[in-house]
MDTraj code that builds the backbone (N, CA, C; nanometers):
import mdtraj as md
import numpy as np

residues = "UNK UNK UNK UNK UNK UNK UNK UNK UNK UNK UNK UNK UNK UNK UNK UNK UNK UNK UNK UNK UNK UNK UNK UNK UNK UNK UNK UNK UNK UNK UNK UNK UNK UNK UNK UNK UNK UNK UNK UNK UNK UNK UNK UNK UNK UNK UNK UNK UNK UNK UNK UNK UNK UNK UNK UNK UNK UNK UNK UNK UNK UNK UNK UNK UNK UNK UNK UNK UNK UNK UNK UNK UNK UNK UNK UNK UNK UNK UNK UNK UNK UNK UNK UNK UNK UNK UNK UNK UNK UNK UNK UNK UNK UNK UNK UNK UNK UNK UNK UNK UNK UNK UNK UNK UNK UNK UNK UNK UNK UNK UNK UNK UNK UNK UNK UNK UNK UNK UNK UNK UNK UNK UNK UNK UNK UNK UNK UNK UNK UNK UNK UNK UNK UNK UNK UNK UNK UNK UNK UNK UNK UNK UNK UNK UNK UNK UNK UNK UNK UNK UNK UNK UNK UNK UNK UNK UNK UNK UNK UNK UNK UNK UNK UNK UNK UNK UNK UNK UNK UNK UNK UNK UNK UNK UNK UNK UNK UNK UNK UNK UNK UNK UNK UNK UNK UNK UNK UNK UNK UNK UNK UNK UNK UNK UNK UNK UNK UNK UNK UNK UNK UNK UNK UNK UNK UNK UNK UNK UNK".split()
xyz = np.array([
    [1.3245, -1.1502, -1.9964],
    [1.1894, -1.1028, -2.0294],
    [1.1651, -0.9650, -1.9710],
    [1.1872, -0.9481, -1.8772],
    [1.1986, -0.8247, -1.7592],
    [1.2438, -0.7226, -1.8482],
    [1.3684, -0.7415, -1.8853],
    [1.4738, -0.6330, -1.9200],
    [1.4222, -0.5754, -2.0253],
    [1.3377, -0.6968, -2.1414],
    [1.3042, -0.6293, -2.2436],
    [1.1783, -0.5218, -2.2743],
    [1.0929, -0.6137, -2.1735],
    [0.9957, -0.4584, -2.1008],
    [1.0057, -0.3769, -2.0630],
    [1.1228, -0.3680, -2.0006],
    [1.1749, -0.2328, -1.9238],
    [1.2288, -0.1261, -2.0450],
    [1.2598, -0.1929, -2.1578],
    [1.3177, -0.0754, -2.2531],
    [1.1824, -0.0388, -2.3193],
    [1.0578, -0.0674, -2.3156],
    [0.9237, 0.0052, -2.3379],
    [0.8435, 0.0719, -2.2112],
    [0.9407, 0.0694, -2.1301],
    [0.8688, 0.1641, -2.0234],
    [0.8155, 0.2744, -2.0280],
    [0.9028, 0.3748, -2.0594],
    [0.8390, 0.4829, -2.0755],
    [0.7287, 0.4811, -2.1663],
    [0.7459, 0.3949, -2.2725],
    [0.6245, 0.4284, -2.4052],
    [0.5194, 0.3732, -2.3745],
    [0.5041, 0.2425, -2.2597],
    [0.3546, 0.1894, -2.1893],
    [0.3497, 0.2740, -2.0745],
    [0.3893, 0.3453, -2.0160],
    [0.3745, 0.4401, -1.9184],
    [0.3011, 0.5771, -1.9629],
    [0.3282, 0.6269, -2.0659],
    [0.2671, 0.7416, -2.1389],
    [0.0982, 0.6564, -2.2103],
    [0.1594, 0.6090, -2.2621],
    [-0.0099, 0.4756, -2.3401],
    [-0.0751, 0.5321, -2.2078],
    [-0.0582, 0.4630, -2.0695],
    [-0.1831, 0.4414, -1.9851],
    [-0.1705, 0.6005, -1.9221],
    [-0.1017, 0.6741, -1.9483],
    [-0.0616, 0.8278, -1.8827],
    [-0.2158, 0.8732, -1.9859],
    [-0.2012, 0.8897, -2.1214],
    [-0.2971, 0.8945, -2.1976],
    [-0.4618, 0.8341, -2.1656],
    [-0.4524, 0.7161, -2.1281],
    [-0.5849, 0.6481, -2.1074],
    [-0.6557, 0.7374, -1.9814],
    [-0.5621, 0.8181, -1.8748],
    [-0.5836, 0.8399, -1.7442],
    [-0.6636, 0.9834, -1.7394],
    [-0.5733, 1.0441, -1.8426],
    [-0.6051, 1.1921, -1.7989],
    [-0.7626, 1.2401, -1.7790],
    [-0.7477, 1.3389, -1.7363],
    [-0.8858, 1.4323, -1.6844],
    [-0.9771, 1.2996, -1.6354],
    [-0.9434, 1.2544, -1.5200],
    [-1.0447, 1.1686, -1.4607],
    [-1.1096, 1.2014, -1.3245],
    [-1.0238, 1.3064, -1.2604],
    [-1.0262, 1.2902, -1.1445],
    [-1.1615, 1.4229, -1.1037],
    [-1.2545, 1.3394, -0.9846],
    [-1.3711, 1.5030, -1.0148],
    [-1.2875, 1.5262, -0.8158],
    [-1.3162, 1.6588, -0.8080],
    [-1.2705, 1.7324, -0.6926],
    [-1.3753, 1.7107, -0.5655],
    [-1.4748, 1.6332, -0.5997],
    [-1.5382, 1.6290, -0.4891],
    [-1.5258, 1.4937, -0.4217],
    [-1.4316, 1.3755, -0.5033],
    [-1.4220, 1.2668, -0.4762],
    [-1.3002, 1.2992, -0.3160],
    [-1.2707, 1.3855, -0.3413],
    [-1.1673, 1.4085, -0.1557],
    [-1.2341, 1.5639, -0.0804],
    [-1.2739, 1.4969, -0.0332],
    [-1.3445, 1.5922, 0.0810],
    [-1.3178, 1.6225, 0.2239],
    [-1.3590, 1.7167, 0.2972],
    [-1.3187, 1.7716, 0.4229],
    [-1.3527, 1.6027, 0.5131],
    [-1.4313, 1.5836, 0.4785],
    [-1.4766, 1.4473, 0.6056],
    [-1.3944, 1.3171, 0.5827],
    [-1.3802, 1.3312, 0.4494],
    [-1.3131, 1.2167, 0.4057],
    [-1.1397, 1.1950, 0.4562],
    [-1.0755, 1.3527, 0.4621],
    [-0.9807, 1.3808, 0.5360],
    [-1.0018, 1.3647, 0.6716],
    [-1.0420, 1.4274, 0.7505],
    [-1.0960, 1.3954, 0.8786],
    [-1.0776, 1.2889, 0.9203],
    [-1.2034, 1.1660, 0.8464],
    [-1.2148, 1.0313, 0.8854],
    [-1.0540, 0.9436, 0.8888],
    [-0.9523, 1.0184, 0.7576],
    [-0.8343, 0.9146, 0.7797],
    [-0.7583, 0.9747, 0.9141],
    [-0.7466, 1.0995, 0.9251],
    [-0.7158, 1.1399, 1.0476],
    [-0.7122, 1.0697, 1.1678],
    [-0.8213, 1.0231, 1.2035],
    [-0.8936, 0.9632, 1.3066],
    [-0.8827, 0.8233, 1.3105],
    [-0.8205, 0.7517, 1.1995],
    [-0.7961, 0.6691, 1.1400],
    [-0.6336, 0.5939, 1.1752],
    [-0.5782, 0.7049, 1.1697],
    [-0.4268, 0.6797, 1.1625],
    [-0.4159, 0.6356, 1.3384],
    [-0.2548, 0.5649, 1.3067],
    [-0.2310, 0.4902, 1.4173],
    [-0.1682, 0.5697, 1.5549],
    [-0.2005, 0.5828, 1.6714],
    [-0.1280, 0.6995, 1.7557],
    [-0.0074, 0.6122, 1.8277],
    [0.1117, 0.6973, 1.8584],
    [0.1535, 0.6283, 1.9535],
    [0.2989, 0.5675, 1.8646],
    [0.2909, 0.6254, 1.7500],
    [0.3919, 0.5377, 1.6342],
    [0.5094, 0.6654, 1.6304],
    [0.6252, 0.6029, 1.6004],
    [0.7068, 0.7061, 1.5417],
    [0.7337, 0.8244, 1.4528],
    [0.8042, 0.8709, 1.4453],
    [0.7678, 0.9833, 1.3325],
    [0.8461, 0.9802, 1.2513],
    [0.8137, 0.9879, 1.1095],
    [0.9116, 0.9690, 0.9759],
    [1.0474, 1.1330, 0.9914],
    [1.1009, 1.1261, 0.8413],
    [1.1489, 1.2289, 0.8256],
    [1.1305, 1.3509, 0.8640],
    [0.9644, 1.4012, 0.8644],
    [0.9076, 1.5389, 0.9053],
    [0.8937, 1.5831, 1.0463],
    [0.9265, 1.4363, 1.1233],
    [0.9307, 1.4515, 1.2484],
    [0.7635, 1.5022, 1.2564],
    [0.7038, 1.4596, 1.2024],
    [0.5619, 1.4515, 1.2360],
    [0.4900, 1.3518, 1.2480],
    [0.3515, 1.3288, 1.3580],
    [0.3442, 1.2238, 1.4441],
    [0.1707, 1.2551, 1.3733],
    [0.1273, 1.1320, 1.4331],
    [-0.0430, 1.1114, 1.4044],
    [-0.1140, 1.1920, 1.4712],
    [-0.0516, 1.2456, 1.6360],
    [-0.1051, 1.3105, 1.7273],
    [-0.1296, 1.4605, 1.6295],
    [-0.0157, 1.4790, 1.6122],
    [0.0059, 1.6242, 1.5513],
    [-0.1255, 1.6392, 1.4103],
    [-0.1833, 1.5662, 1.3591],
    [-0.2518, 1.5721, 1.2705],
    [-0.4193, 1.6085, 1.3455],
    [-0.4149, 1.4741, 1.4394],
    [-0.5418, 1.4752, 1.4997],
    [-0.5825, 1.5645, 1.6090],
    [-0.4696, 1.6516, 1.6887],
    [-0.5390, 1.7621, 1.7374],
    [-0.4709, 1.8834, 1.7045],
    [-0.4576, 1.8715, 1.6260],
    [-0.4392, 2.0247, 1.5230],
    [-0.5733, 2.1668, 1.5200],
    [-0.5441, 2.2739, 1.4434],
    [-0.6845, 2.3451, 1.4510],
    [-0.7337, 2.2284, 1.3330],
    [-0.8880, 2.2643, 1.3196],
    [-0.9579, 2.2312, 1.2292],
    [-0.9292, 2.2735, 1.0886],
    [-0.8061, 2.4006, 1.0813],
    [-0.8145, 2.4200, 0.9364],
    [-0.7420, 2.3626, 0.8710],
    [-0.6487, 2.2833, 0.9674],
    [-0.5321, 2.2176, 0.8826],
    [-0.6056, 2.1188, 0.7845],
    [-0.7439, 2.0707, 0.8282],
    [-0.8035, 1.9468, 0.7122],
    [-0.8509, 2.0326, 0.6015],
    [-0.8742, 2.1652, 0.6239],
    [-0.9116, 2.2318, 0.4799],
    [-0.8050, 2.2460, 0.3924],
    [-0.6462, 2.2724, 0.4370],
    [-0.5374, 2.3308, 0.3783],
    [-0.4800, 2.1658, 0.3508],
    [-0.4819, 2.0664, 0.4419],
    [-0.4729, 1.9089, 0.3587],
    [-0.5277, 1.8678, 0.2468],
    [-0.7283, 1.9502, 0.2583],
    [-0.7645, 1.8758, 0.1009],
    [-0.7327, 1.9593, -0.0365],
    [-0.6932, 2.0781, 0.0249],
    [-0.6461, 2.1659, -0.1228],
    [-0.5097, 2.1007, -0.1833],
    [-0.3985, 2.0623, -0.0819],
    [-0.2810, 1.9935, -0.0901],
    [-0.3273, 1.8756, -0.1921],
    [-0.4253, 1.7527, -0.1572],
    [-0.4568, 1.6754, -0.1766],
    [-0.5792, 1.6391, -0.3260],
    [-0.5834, 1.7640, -0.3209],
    [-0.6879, 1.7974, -0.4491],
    [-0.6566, 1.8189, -0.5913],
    [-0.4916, 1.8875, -0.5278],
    [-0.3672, 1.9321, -0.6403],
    [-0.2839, 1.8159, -0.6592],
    [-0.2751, 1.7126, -0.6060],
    [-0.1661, 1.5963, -0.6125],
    [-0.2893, 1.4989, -0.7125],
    [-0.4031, 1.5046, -0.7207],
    [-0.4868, 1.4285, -0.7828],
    [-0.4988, 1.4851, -0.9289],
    [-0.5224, 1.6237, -0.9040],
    [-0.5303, 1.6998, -1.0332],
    [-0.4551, 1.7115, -1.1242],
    [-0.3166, 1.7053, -1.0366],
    [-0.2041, 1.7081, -1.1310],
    [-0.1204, 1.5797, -1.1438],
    [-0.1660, 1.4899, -1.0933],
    [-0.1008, 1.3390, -1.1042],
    [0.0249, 1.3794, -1.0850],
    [0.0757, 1.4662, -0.9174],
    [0.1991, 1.4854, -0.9212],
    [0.1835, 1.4798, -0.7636],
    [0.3243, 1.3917, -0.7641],
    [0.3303, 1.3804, -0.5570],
    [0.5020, 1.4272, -0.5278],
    [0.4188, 1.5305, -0.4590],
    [0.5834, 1.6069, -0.3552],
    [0.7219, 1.4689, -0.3589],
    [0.8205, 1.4875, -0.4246],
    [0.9528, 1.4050, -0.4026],
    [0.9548, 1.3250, -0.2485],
    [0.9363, 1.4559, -0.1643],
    [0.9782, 1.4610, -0.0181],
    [0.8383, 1.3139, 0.0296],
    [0.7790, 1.2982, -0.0164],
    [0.6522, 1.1539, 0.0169],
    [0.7252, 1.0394, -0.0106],
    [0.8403, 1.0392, -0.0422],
    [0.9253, 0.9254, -0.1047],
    [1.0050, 0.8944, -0.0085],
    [1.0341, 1.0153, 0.0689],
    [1.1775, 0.9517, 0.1244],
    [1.1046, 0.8914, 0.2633],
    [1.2246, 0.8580, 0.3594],
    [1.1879, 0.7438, 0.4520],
    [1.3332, 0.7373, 0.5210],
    [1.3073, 0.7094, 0.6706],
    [1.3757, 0.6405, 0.7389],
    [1.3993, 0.4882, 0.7638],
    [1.4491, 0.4203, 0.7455],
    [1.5020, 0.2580, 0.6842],
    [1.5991, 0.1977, 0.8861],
    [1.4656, 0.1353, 0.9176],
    [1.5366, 0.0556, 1.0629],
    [1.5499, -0.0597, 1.0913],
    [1.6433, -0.1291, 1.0996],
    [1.7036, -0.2948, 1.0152],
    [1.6166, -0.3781, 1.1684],
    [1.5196, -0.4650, 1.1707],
    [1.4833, -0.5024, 1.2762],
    [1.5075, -0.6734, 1.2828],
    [1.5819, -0.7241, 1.3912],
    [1.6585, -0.8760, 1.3828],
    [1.4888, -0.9378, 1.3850],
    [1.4942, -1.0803, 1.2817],
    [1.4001, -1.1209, 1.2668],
    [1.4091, -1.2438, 1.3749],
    [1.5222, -1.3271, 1.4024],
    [1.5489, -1.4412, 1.5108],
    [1.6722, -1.3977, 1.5916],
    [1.6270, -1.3756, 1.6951],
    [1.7358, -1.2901, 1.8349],
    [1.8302, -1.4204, 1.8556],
    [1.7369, -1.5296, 1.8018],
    [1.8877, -1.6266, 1.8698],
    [1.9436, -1.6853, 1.7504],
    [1.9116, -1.6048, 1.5908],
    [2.0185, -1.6500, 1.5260],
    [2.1435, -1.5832, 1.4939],
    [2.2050, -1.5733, 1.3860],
    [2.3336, -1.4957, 1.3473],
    [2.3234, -1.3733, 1.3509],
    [2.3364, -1.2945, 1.4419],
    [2.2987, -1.1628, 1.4083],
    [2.4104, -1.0462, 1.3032],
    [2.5028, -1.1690, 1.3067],
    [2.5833, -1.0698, 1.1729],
    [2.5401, -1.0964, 1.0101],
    [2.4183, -1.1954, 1.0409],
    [2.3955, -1.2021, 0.8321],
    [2.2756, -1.1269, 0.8318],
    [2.2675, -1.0227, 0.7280],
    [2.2040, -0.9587, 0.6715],
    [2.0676, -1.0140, 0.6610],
    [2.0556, -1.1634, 0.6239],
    [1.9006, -1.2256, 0.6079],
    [1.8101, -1.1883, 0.7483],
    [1.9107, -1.2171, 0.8481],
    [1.8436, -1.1929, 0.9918],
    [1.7861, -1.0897, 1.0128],
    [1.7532, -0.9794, 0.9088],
    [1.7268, -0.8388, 0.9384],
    [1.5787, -0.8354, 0.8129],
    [1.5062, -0.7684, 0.8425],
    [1.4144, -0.6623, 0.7990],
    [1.4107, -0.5666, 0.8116],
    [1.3940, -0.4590, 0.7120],
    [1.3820, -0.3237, 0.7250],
    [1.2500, -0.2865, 0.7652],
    [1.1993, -0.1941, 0.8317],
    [1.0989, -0.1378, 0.8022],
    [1.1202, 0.0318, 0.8253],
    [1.0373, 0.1304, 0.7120],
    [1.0886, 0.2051, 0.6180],
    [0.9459, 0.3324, 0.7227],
    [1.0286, 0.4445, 0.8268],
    [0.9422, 0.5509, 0.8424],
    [0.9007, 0.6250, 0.7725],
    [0.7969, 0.6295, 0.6809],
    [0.7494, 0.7319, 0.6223],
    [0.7289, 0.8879, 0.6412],
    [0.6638, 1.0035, 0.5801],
    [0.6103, 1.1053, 0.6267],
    [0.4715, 1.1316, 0.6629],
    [0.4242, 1.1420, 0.7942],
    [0.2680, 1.1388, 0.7996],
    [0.2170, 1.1651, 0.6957],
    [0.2210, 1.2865, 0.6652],
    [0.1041, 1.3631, 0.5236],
    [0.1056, 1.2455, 0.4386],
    [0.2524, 1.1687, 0.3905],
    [0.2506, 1.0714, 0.2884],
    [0.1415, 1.0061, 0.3142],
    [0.1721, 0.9408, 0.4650],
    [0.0395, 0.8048, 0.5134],
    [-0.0963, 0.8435, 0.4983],
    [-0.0952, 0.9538, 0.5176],
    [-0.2016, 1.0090, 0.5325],
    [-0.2850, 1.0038, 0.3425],
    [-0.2115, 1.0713, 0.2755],
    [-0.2432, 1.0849, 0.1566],
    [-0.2955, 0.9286, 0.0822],
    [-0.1994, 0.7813, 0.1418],
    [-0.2283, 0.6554, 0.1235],
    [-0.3525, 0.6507, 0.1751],
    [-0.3859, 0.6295, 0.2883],
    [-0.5094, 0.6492, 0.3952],
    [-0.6292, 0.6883, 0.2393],
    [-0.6008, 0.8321, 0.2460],
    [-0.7035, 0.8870, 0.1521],
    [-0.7376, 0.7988, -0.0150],
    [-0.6278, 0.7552, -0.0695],
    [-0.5990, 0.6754, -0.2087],
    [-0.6867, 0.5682, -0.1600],
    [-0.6411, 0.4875, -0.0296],
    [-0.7314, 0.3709, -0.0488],
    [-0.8716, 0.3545, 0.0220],
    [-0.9149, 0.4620, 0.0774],
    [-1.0359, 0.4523, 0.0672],
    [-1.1432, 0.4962, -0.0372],
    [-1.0286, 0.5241, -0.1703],
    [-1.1136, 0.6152, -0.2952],
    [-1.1505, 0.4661, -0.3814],
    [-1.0017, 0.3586, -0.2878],
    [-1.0254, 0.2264, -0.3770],
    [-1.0910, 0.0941, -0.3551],
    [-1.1060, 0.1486, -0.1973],
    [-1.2157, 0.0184, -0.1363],
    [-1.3200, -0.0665, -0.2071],
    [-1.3835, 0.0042, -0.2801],
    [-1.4725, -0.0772, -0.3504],
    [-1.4767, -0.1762, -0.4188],
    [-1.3288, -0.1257, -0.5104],
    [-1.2076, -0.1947, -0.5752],
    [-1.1652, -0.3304, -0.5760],
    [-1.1440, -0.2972, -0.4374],
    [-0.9968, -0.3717, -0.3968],
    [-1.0419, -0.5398, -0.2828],
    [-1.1235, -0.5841, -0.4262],
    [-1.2104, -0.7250, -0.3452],
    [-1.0584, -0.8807, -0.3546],
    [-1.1030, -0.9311, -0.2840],
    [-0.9868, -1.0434, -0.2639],
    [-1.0889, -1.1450, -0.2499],
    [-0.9911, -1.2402, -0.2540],
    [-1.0179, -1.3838, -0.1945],
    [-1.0811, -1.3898, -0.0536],
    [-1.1812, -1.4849, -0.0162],
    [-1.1325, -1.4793, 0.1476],
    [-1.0709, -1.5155, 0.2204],
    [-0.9595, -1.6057, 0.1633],
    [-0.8899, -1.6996, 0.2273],
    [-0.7625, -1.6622, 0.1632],
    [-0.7264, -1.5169, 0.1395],
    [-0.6583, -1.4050, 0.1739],
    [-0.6302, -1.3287, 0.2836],
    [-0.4866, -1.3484, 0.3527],
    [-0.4584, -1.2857, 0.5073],
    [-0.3693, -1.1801, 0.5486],
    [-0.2851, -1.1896, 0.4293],
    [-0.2223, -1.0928, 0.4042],
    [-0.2698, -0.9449, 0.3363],
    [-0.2148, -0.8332, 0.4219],
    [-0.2151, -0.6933, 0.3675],
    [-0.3796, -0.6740, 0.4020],
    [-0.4973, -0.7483, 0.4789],
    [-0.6070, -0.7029, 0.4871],
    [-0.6527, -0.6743, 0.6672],
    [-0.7483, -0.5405, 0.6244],
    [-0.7662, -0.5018, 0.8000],
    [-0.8042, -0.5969, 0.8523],
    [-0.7769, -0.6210, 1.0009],
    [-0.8283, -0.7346, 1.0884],
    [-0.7877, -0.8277, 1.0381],
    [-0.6893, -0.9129, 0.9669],
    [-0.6119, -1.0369, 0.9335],
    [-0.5115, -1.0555, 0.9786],
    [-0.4306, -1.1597, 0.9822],
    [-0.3553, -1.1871, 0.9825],
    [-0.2942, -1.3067, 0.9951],
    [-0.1510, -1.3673, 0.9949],
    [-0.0952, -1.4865, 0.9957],
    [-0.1885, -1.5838, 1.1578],
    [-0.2324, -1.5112, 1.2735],
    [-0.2988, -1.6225, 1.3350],
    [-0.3995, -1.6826, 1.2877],
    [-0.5109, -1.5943, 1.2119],
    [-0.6050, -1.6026, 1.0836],
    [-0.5879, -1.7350, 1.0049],
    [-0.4574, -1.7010, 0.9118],
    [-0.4551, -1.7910, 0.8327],
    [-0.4109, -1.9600, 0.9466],
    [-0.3395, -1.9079, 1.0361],
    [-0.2936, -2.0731, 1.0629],
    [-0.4358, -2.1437, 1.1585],
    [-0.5204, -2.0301, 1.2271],
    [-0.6285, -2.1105, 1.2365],
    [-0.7000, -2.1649, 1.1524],
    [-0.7116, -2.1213, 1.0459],
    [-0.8095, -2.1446, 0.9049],
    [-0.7214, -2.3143, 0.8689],
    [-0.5988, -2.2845, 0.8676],
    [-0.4905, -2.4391, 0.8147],
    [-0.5189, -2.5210, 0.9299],
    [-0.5141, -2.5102, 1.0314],
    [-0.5696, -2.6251, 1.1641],
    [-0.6429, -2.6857, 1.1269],
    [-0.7795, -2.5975, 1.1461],
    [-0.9194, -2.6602, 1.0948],
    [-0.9473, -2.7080, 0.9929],
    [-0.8908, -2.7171, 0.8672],
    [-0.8641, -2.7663, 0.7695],
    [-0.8239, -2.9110, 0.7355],
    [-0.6794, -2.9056, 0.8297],
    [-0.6413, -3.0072, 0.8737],
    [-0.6925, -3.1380, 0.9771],
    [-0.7174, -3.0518, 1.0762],
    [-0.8455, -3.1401, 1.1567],
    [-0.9658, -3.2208, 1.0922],
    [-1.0102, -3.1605, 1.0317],
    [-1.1352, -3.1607, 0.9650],
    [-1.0996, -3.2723, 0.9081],
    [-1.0031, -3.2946, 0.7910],
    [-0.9684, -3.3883, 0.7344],
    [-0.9172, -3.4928, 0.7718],
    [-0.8047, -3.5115, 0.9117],
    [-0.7592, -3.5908, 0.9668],
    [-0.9028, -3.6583, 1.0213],
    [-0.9890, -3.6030, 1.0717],
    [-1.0650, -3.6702, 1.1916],
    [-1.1626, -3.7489, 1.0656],
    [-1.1450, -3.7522, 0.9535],
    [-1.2119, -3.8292, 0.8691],
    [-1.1437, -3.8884, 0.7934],
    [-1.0378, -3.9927, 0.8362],
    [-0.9343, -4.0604, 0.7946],
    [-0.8285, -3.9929, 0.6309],
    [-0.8343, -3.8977, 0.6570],
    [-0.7664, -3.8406, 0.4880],
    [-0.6682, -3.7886, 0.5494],
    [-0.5097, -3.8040, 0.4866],
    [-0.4236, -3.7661, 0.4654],
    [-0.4094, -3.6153, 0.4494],
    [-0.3079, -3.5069, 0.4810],
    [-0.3576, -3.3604, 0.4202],
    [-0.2258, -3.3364, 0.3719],
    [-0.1990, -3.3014, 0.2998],
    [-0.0217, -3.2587, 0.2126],
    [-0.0630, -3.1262, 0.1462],
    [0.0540, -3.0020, 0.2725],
    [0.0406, -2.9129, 0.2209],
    [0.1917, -2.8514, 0.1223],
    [0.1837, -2.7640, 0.0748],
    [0.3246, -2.7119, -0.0156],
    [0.3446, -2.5737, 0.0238],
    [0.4500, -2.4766, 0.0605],
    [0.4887, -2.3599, 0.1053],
    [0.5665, -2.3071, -0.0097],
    [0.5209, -2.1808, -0.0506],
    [0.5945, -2.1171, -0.1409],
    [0.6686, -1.9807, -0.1073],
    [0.7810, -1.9738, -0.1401],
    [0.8306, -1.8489, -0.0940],
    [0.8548, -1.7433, -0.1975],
    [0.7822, -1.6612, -0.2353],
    [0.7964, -1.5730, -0.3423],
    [0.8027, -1.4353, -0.2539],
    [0.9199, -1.4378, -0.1985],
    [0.9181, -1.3040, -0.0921],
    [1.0095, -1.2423, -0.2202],
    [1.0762, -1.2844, -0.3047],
    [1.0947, -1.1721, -0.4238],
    [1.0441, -1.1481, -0.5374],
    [0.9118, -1.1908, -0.5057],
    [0.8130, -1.1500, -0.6520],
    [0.8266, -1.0124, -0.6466],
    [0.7992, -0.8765, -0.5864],
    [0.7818, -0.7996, -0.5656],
    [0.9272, -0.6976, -0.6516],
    [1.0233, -0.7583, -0.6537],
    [1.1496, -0.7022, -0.7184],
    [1.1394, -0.7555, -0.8719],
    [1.0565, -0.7857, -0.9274],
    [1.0357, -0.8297, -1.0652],
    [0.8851, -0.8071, -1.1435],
    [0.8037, -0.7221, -1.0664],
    [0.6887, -0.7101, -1.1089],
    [0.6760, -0.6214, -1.2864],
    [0.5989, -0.6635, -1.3331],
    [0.5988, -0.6057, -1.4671],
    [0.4772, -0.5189, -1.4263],
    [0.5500, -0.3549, -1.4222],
    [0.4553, -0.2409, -1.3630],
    [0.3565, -0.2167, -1.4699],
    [0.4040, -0.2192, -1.6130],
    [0.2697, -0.1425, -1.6952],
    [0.1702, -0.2796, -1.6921],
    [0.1434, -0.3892, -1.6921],
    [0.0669, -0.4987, -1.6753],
    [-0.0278, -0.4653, -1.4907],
    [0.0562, -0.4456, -1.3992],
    [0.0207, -0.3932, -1.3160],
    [-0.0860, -0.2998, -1.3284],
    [-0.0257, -0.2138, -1.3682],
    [-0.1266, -0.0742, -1.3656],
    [-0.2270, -0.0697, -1.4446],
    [-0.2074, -0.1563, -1.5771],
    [-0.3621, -0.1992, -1.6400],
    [-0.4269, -0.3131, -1.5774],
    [-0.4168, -0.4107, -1.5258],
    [-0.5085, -0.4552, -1.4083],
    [-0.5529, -0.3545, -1.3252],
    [-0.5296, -0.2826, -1.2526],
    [-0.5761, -0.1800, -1.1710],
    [-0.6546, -0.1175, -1.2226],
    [-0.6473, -0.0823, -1.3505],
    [-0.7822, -0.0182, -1.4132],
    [-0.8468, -0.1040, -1.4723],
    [-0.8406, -0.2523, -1.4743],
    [-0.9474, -0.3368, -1.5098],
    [-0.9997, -0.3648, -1.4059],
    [-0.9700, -0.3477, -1.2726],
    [-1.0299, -0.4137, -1.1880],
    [-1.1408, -0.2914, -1.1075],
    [-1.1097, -0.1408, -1.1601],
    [-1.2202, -0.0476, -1.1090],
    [-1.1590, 0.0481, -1.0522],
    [-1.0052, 0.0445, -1.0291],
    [-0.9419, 0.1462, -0.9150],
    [-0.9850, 0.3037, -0.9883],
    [-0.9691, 0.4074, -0.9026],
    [-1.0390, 0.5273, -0.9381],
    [-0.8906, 0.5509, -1.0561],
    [-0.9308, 0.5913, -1.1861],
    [-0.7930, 0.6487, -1.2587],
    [-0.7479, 0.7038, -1.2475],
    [-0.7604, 0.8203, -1.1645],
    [-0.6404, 0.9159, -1.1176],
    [-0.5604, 0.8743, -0.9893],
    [-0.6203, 0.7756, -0.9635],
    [-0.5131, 0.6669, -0.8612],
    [-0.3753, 0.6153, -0.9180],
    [-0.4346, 0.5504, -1.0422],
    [-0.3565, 0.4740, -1.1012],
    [-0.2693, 0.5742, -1.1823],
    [-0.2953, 0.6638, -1.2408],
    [-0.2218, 0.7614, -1.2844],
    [-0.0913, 0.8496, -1.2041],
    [-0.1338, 0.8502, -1.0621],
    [-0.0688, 0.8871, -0.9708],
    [0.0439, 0.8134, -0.9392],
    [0.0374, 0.6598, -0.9227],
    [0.1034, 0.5788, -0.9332],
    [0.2197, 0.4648, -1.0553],
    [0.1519, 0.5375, -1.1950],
    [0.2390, 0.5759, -1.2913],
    [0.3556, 0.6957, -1.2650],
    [0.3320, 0.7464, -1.2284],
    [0.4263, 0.9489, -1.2538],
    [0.4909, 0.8826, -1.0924],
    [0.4806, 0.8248, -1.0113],
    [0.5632, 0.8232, -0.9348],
    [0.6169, 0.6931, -0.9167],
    [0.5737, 0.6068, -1.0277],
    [0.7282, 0.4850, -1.0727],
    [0.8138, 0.5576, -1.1592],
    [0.7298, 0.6796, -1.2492],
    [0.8411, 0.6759, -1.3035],
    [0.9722, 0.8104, -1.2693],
])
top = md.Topology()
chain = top.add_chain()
for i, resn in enumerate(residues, 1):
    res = top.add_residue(resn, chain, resSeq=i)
    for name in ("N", "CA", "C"):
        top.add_atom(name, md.element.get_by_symbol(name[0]), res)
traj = md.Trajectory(xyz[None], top)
């Protein structure tokens, strides 16, 4: 099914390339709005490829946020992002110290970016906040969540039900490779059904493809 979508890629990629254009207004990224992700970003973290750090952003002169939103004004305008935002440093981190440490499963990558890149994300998703509503009993990928979140939420759940004689039977799914099979042009028209700004989504067309 995959494969055969993939040979209409380009031609649903241009369709929604078409639906996108001239959307983007210039005042939607602003000096404060830069600023605020600035201030935002995490200190104290490594530095990608550019060998540039969060520090280096946040006490910089002040003009660097003017010469960021012109950068940032042109990557919107032109639904075009620098190659160099792509690349990444890739650091294999053992997931169980006391298992096999020679099989490959035992490892996760996680992938150093380039500040400006993060930075430029930073800026995308606060254009999409409004957007970008979930479940609440969603724990993943959201600020202030996480897996202790969810397993307190499954306790109490469980409790709740035990202490009133009911049985609880839960099921675990592992779709840790959904993500290597996603059907992108279906993707990217949800994203614009669901409100994301279109020159978001446009942005994110031209740099799948």
């Amino acid at each position: 099914m995959y494969e055969q979508v993939g040979t209409n890629k380009h031609s649903n990629s241009t369709h929604i390339k078409n639906i996108l254009m001239n959307d983007f207004n210039q005042t939607t990224i602003n000096f404060e709005l830069i600023d605020e992700c600035i201030c935002s970003l995490k200190l104290g973290k490594a530095s990608g490829p550019d060998d540039i750090m969060a520090e280096h952003l946040l006490y910089a002169h002040p003009s660097l946020v003017y010469h960021l939103c012109i950068l940032f004004r042109s990557i919107a305008t032109h639904s075009f992002v620098p190659k160099e935002f792509g690349h990444g440093i890739i650091f294999p981190l053992v997931k169980d110290k006391m298992g096999n440490l020679c099989k490959t499963d035992n490892y996760r990558g996680i992938t150093l970016t380039p500040m400006i890149s993060k930075l430029l994300e930073c800026v995308m998703l606060n254009q999409c906040a409004d957007s970008l509503n979930t479940d609440k009993l969603q724990f993943g990928f959201k600020n202030s969540l996480g897996c202790s979140h969810a397993l307190f939420t499954l306790k109490m759940a469980v409790d709740y039900f035990n202490s009133r004689g009911s049985t609880v039977y839960a099921a675990a799914l592992d779709i840790s490779k959904a993500f290597d099979t996603v059907h992108h042009s279906l993707l990217f028209q949800t994203l614009i059904n669901a409100g994301i700004p279109k020159w978001v989504v446009l942005i994110l067309v031209n740099w799948y493809n």
